[in-house]
C-alpha positions as CSV (number, residue, x, y, z in Angstrom):
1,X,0.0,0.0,0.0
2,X,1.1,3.6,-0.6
3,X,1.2,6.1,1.2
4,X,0.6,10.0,1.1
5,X,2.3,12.0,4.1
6,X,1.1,15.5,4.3
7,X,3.5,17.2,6.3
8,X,1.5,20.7,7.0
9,X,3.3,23.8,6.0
10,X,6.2,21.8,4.3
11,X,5.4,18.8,1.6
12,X,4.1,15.6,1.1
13,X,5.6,12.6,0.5
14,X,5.0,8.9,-1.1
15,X,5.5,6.0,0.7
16,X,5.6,2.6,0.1
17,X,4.9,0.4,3.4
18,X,6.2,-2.7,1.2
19,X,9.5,-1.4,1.4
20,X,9.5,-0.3,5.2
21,X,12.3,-1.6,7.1
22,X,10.0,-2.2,10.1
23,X,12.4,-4.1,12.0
24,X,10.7,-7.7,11.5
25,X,7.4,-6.4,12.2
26,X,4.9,-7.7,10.3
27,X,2.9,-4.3,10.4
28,X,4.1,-0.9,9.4
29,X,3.0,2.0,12.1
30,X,2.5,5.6,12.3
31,X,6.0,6.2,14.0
32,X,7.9,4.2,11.2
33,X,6.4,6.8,8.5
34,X,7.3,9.8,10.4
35,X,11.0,8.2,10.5
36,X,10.9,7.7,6.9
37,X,10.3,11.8,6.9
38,X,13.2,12.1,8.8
39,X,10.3,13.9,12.1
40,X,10.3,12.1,15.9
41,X,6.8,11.4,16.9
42,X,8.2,13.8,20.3
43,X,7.7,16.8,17.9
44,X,4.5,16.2,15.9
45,X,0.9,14.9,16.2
46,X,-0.6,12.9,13.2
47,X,-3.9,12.6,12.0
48,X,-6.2,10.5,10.1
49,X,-9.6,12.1,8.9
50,X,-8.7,14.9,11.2
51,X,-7.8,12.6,14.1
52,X,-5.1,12.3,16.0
53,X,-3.6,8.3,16.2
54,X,-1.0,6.3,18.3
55,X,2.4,6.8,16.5
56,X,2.5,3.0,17.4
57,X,-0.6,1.7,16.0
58,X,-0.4,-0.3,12.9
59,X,-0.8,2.4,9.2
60,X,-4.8,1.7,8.2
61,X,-5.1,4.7,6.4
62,X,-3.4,5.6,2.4
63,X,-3.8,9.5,3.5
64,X,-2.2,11.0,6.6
65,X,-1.4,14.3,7.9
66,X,1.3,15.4,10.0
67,X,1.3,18.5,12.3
68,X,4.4,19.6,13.8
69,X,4.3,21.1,17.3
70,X,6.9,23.2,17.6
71,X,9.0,24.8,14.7
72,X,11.4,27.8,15.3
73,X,10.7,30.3,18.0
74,X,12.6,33.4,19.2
75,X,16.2,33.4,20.9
């Protein structure tokens, strides 16, 4: 299954979960999609038809959107 990866305010990216190194795991998740877009699950929420999922739960969904929590800020 592929997989679009709608990083808000950046881009979006393909991915194929066939080609996930998931570490033996028979089932892709959330958190090994946001590694794949180089982002930590510590630094961004992501959603599925507008609803925030466990970065651990197994990929369900071919469309998911990622919000980052913090980005830049004033030194």
């Amino acid at each position: 299954m592929r997989v679009t990866v709608d990083v808000k305010g950046e881009r979006s990216h393909e991915i194929d979960l066939e080609k996930l190194d998931t570490d033996r795991r028979a089932d892709p998740t959330y958190a090994d999609l946001l590694g794949e877009v180089d982002l930590s699950p510590h630094e961004v929420s992501v959603l599925v038809d507008g609803r925030p999922v466990p970065e651990d739960q197994p990929v369900e969904s071919d469309e998911v959107t990622v919000l980052r929590l913090i980005k830049g800020g004033r030194q």
